[in-house]
N, C-alpha and C positions, 0 to 999 in steps of 0.2 A: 380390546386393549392389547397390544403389542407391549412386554418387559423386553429391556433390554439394560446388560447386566454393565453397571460403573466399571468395573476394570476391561472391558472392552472398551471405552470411551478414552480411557487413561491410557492403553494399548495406542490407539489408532493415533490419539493427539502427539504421543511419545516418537511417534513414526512421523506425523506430518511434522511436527519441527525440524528435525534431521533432514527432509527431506527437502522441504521451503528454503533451507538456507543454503542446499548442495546446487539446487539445478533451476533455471528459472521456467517461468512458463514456455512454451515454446514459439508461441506468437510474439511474445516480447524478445527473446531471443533471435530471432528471424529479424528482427527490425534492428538490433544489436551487430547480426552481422552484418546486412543487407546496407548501413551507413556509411559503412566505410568507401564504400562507392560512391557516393554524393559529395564526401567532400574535394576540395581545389587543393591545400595544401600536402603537402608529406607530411609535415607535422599531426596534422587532424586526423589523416589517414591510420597516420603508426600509433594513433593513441584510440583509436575506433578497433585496431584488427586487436592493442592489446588486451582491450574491452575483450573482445572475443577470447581472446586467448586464455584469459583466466577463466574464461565459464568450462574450456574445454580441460583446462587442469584442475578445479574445482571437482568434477566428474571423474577424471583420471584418478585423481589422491585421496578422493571420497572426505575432502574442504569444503570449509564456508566458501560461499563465494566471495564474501566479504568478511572482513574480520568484527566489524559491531554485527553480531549476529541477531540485532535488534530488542524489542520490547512485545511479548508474546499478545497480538491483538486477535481473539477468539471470535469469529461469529458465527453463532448456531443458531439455526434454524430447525424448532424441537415440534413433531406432530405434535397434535393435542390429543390422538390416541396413541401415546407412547407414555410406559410407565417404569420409571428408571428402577433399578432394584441395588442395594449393594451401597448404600450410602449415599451421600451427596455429591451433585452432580459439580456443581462447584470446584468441590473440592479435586473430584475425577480428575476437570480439567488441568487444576494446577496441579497435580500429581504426573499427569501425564506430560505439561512443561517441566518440569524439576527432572526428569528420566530423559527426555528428550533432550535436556540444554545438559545436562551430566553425559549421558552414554553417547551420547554425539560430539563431544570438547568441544559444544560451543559455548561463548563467552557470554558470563553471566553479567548483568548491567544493572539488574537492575537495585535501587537501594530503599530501604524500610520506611522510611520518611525523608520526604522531600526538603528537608534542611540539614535534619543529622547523619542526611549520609552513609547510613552504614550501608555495607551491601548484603543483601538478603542469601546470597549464598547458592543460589539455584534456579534464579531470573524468575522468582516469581515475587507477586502472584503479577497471573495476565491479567492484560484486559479483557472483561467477555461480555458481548453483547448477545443476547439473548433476544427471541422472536419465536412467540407461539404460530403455526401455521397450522391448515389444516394435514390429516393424514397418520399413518404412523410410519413416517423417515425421520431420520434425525440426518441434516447436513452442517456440516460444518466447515469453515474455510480459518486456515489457523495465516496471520499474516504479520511475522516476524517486520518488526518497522524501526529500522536506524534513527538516528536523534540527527546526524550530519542535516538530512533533507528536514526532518520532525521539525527541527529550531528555525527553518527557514518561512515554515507553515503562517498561512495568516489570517484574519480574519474580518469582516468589517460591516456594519449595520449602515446598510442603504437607506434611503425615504425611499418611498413608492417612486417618487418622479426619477429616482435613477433608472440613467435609459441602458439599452441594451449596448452600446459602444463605453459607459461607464465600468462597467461589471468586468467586460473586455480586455479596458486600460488598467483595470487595477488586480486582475491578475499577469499580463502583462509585464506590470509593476513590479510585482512580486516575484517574477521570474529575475527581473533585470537587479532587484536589491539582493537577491540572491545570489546570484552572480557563481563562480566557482565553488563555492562553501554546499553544495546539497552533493558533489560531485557529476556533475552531467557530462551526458544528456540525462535529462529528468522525466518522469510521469509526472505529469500536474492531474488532482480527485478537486473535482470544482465539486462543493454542495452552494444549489441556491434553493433559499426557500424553509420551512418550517419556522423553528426559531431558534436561541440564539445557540443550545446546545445541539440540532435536528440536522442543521446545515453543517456544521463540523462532521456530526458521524456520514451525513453523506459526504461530504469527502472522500474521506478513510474510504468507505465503500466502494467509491467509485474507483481506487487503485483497486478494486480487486475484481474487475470486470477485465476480459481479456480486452488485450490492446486494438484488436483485431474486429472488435464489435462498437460500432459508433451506435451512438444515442436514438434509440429509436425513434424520434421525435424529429424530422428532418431540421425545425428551425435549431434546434439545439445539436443535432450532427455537426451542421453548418458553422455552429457558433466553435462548438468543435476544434474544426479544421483552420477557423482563421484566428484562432487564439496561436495555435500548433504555426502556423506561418508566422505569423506576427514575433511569437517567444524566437524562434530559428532565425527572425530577420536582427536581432539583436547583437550574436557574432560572436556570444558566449565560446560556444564550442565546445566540445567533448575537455570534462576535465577543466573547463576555463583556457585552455592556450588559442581559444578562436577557433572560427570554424562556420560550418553550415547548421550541424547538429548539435542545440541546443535541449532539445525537447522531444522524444522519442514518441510522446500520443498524450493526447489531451480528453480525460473521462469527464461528462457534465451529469449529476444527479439533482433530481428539482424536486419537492412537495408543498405542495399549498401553503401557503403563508397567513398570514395576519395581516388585514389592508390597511393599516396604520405600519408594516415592515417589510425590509426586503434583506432578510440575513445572505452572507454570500462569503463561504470560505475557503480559502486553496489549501490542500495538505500537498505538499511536495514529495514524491517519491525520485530516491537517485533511482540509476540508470540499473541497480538490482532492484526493482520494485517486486519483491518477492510474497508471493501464496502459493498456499496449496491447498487444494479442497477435499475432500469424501462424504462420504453417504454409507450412511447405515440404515 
């Protein structure tokens, strides 16, 4: 049995938030620069390089990238030979959100209850999903998640006979009613499969898979790349002013379902689809 002590956890998370909202990954970034080359107009272009350009002052000024510095979505992944010492692990985390969104300025969003509004003063509590695995590591990926893209999210209970060009169109769909409002280009986290809450957190998930790794599954790579074509053949464009670049990479995550359903949900990330991971 491996301890490992709660205010190290509060440490580390205190750090990955600061850190998730300064710099993005670097595969996503690379695809960030690398667009502004694909598009035809000037306009699409000067609004691609300025994409760029805030990731490089971001880094420079030690800034959000973005100014909603999101809603703190936690996922850890805890051995089962790991034994926490030093209090609750819970708590650790929102400790360690509350020091991160303080000692960092970034902006706190989030409010106490969903109707009265108040703001809680210190963006918490997160969201934390939790997942016993074997081992003793504790990994965890902290992923700061804007509400612009969050409210464009959708969701929609299939019958089994939906086919595979169904699934398709209606995220597709969902890019096109989306339109400017998520600020694009976008990451689209497709979940299909489980049920009706299973398919949502794979979404989320599937934003936090590097851009740069397709679906191991070839028919769902595939499915992939002509969602990724299909959303860019739309004409959104960086920002909404038009363009080639609507949709920076398209993650698909699946689990077994129930053969009376076919749950299927897009979480929208803008064009800062930010994480950051560690291991303890």
């Amino acid at each position: 049995m491996r301890e490992i002590e709660l205010k190290t956890v509060t440490e580390k998370i205190k750090e990955a938030c600061i850190k998730a909202n300064r710099v993005l990954p670097s595969d996503l970034e690379s695809i960030i620069r690398n667009c502004a080359g694909c598009e035809k107009t000037e306009l699409a272009k000067n609004v691609m390089q300025t994409l760029a350009d805030n990731l490089d002052a971001a880094q420079e000024l030690s800034l959000p990238i973005c100014q909603d510095t999101g809603m703190a979505v936690i996922f850890a992944e805890i051995g089962q030979d790991i034994h926490f010492t030093g209090g609750s692990f819970e708590d650790a985390v929102n400790e360690g959100v509350a020091q991160g969104y303080t000692e960092g300025l970034l902006r706190k969003s989030v409010v106490s209850d969903p109707l009265r509004r108040v703001n809680t003063g210190d963006n918490t509590p997160a969201v934390i999903h939790t997942r016993i695995v074997p081992g003793d590591k504790l990994k965890i990926t902290v992923a700061p998640k804007g509400f612009g893209s969050e409210n464009m999210s959708r969701m929609k209970m299939f019958t089994p006979s939906a086919t595979r060009e169904d699934i398709i169109n209606f995220v597709v769909e969902t890019a096109k009613v989306a339109g400017s409002n998520p600020c694009p280009p976008v990451v689209l986290g497709i979940g299909i499969g489980g049920d009706f809450e299973k398919c949502a957190l794979l979404a989320k998930k599937a934003l936090c898979r590097p851009v740069s790794e397709p679906n191991g599954d070839e028919f769902y790579a595939d499915m992939e790349k002509e969602i990724l074509d299909k959303v860019n053949a739309l004409g959104i464009g960086p920002q909404g002013f038009g363009g080639e670049t609507t949709a920076l990479a398209v993650a698909i995550e699946t689990f077994p379902t129930h053969i009376a359903g076919l749950p299927v949900a897009v979480n929208v990330g803008c064009h800062v689809t930010r994480h950051f991971s560690f291991t303890l």
